[in-house]
Structures are given as structure tokens and as C-alpha cells.
C-alpha positions in Angstrom: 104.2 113.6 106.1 106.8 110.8 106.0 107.9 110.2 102.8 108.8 107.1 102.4 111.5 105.8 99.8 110.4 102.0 100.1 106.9 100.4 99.3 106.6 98.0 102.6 106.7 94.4 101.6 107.7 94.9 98.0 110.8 92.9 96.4 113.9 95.4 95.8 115.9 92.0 95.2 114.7 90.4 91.9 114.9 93.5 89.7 116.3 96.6 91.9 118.1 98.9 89.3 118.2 101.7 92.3 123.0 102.1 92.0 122.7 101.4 88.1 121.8 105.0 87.2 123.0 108.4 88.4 119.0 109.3 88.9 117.9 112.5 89.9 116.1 112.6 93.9 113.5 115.0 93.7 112.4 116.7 97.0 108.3 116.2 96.9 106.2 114.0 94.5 103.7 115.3 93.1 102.2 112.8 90.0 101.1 109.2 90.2 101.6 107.6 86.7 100.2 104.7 85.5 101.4 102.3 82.6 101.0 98.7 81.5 103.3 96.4 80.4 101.9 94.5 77.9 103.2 91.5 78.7 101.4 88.4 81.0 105.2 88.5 83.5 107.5 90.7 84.6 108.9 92.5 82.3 112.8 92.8 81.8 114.0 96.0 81.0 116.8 95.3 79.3 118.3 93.5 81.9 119.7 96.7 83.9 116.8 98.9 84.3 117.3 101.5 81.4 113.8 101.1 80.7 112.3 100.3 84.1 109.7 102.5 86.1 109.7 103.1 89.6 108.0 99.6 90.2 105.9 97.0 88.4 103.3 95.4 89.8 101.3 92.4 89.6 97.5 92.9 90.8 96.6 88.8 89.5 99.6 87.8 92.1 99.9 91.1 94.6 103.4 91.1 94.1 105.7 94.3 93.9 108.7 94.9 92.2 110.4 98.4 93.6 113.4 99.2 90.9 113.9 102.9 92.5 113.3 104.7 95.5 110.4 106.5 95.4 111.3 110.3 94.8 114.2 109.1 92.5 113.7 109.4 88.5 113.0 106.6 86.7 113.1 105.6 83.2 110.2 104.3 81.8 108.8 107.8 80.4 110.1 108.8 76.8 112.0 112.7 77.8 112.7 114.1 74.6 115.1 117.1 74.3 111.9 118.4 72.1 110.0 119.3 75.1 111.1 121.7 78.1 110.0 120.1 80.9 112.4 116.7 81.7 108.9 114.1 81.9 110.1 111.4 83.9 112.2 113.9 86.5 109.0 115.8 86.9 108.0 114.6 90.5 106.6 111.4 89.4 106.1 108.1 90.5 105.9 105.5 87.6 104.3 102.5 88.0 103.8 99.7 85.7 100.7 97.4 86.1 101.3 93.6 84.3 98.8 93.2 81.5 97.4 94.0 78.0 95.9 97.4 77.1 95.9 95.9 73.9 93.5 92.9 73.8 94.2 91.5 70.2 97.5 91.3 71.6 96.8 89.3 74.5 94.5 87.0 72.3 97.4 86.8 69.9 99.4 85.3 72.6 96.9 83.6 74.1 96.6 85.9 77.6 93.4 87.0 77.7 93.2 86.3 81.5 95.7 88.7 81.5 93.3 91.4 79.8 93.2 94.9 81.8 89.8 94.6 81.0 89.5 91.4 83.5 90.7 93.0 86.9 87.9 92.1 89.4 87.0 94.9 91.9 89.8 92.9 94.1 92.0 93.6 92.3 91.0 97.2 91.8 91.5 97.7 95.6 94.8 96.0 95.5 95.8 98.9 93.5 93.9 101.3 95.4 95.5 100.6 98.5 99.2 100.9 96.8 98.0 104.2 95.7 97.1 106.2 98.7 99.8 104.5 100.6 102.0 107.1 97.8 99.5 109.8 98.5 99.5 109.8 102.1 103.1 109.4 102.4 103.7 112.2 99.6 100.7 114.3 99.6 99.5 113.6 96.7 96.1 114.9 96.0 93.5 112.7 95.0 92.9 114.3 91.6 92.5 112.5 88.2 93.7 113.3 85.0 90.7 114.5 82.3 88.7 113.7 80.6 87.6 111.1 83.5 86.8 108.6 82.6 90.3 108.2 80.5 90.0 107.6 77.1 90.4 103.5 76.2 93.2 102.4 74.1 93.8 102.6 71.3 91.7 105.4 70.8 94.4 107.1 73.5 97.5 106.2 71.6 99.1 108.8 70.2 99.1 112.9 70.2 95.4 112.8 71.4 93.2 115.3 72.8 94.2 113.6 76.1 98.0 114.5 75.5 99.2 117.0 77.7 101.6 119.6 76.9 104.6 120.3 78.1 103.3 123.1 80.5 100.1 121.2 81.7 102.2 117.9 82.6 104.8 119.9 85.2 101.5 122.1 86.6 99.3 118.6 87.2 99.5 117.2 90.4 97.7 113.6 90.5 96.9 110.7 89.0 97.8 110.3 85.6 98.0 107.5 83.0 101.4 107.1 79.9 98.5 108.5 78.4 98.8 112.1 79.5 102.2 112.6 79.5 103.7 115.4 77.5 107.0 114.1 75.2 105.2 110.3 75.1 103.2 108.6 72.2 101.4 105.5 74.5 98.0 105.3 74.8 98.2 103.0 78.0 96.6 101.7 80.6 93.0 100.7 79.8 92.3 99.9 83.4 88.7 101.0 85.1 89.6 104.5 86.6 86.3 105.2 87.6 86.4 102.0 90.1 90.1 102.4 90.8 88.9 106.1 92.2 85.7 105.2 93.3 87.8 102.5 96.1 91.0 105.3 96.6 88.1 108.0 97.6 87.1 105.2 100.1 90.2 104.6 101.9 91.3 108.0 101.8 88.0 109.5 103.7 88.0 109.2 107.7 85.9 106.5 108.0 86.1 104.2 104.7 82.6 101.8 104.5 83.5 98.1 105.1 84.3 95.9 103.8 87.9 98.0 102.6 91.4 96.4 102.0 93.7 95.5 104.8 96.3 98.5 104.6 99.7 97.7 104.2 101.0 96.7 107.5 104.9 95.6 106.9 107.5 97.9 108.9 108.5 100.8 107.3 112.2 101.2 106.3 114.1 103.5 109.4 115.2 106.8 108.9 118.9 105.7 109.7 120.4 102.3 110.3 124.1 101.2 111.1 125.1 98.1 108.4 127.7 95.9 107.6 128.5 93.8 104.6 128.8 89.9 105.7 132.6 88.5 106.2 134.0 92.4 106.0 135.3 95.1 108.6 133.5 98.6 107.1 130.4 99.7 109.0 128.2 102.5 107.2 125.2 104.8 108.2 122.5 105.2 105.9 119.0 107.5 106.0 118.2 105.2 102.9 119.2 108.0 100.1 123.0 107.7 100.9 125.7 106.2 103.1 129.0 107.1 104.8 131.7 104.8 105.9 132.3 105.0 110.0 135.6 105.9 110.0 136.6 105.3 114.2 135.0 103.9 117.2 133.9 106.8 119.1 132.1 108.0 116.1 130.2 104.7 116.0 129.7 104.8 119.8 127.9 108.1 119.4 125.7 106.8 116.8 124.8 103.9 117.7 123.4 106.1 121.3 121.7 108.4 119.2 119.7 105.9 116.7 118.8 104.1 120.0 117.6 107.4 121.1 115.3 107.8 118.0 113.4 104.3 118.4 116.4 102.3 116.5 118.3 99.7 117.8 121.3 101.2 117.6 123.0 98.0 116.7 124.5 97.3 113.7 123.3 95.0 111.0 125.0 92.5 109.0 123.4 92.4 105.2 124.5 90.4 102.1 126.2 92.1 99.1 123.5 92.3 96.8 121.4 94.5 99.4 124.1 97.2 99.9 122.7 99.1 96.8 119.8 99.4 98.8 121.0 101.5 101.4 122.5 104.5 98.9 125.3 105.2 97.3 128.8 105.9 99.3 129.3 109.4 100.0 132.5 110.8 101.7 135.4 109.0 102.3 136.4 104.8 101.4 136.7 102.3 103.6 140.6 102.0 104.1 142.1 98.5 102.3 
């Protein structure tokens, strides 16, 4: 078990919220949950990612958006002081998929090709694969919220049988939909989950029947890397969930041999502003004026 904090490949430059929000990293994950955005783009959560989910996706243009690590909480899920489990800290993963649960809605705007109802089996496995890439790397168990298959909105919306409590939420471990969760009122996403399970199952099993998606490939993010800001003097280490300023030379030295050691390059890297976020907050002592 790896854990990774990064989806390879996705975008943590467009919309990466990740230093906006003191967020709670949890130690396991446990849920999958699944939303739509209801809009035919990328949604933009209020410009600094109060609203935002752990990623959005885009299954018509397999594009990802990654706004938080993975184990950190996001903030798409409604956490009502009403309830007494904290929904969206609750060892989940939040992912929003771009389209309409609501098809009057995406006639009314004229985005009917952008109807959950019209993801091809492609598509499907596009989704599949981003899914047990979480569940391999996290242990989720391949286990589906009930009643399977999930009610269709809008007959979901609202306190339905579907609705989990409070208690049943922070016990479930799997994949869910907004429509489950405890402390929420959305009905969302109408998506096929008995084909979105039916391809999972597939590329979970030892010896997945061809023809299966190409899994994703991209380098995974190192456990520790030695970076730099462009045109300034501080050098950090980062593990990804925090970073501490390199106060002296020898200390450096000694790092640099170890992350070598480890498969690294031991070097250090020199990143643009905007992607310092993306290596943790700072932790110890500040870089000296």
C-alpha cells in the first residue's frame, strides 16, 4: 500500500486550492464519493476552492483537476453541526464528474451531450480506471453503496430511503454517490453504476479480459524531493504533505546522499512559485531574509 497524495497526470495548476484551507489529513481513506457538477465545464468554486472536491473530472475530455491531496478534506460535502460525524473529514475522497444529473437542465441550456445519461462504455472505463487506481493505492474495497443499482435522480434528491445516517456513513467503506451521504440533501450523480462496477471488478481481478483500459502510466510523485523556488536562495525538503527549510550545507549534503540512496536524484529542483503550494505547507523554522 502506497498511498499516494497525487493523481498521475492530473492538472494541480489550473484550479489547486490544496495552501487555501487549513484541511484536515486523514491517515487511511476509506470512501470513494461521487458527485456531478451540473454544469457542461469546469466548475469554479468560488474562485478559491471553498466549495471544491478533491478533484473534478472530465470523462468527454479525460482531463483531471486535483484541488487537494488525496487524504486531505475537502469541501464539497454539506457538514452540518446537526450531525455527529464531520461528512466531508470522514476518510473520503470527493470526486466531481462534469455533467447533468438533471436532464431538463441540460436541455434548458442546451447540453444534452453533456447528459450523464450519454457516457459511452469508454467513458465508463475512463472512470473505472481512476477509481481503482484510489483503491489500490488506499485499499479501498470494491463495495457499492445500496440499493445497487443507485436510485436515479431526482427520485434520489433529498432525505430518501437512500440517505444514510450519520452512523452508517462513518461505518461504510466504498463507493458511494452525494447521494448517500449523511448531513447532505443532493440526489446526484445519475451515472450507470452497474457498468461503472461491472469495468472496476474487471481491472481489479488478476487477469482483467481484454480489451481493458491502459492504466495510468505517468510517474508517481517521490516520497521526498529537495526544491527550490526560481531566482531565490531557500532550498526545502518535502514528503509531499509538508516542507522544512534546509537551514546549512551539511544538512543538505546529508540529504541529498540519502534521497539518492532511496531511488531519488538527490539533486535539487528548481520550481516556479505557483507550484510551491504543491509541495506542503512550511513547517519549522523561515528561511532567514
Amino acid at each position: 500500500m502506497t498511498k499516494a497524495l497525487y493523481i498521475p497526470g492530473a492538472d494541480r495548476t489550473s484550479q489547486w486550492f490544496g495552501g487555501n484551507w487549513a484541511g484536515l489529513i486523514v491517515p487511511d481513506l476509506d470512501k470513494i464519493l461521487l458527485h456531478s457538477t451540473e454544469t457542461s465545464g469546469w466548475p469554479g468554486y468560488n474562485g478559491n476552492g471553498s466549495n471544491a472536491p478533491t478533484m473534478t473530472i472530465n470523462p468527454w475530455t479525460r482531463k483531471i483537476r486535483q484541488h487537494f491531496i488525496l487524504p486531505e478534506s475537502a469541501r464539497a460535502l454539506m457538514n452540518p453541526s446537526s450531525t455527529p460525524v464531520p461528512e466531508n473529514k470522514d476518510e473520503v475522497c470527493q470526486i466531481e464528474i462534469i455533467g447533468y444529473s438533471d436532464s431538463a437542465v441540460a436541455k434548458k441550456v442546451g447540453r444534452t451531450d453533456r447528459d450523464l445519461d450519454n457516457l459511452t462504455d469508454s467513458d465508463l472505463r475512463w472512470i473505472a480506471s481512476l477509481l481503482v487506481f484510489i483503491m489500490r493505492e488506499w485499499t479501498v474495497p470494491n463495495v457499492w453503496a445500496t440499493p445497487f443499482p443507485w436510485p436515479c435522480y431526482p427520485a434520489s434528491y433529498g432525505n430518501t430511503s437512500s440517505r444514510m445516517s450519520s452512523s452508517e456513513y462513518d461505518k461504510f467503506a466504498g463507493i458511494l454517490g452525494h447521494l448517500h451521504a449523511s448531513g447532505n440533501t443532493h440526489g446526484d450523480p445519475k451515472i450507470n453504476v452497474v457498468k461503472l462496477k461491472q469495468f472496476v471488478t474487471e481491472l481489479l481481478s488478476p487477469a482483467p479480459k481484454p480489451p481493458a483500459p491502459a492504466p495510468v502510466t505517468t510517474t508517481q510523485e517521490p516520497k521526498m524531493v529537495l526544491v527550490r523556488v526560481r531566482n531565490t536562495a531557500p532550498v526545502y525538503v518535502s514528503n509531499g504533505l509538508e516542507r522544512r527549510w534546509i537551514e546549512n550545507s551539511t544538512d543538505l549534503c546529508g540529504l541529498q546522499r540519502a534521497i539518492k540512496n532511496e531511488g531519488g536524484k538527490g539533486t535539487v529542483t528548481t520550481i516556479e512559485p505557483a507550484e510551491l503550494e504543491g509541495f506542503g505547507p512550511l513547517v519549522g523554522k523561515a528561511p532567514s531574509a
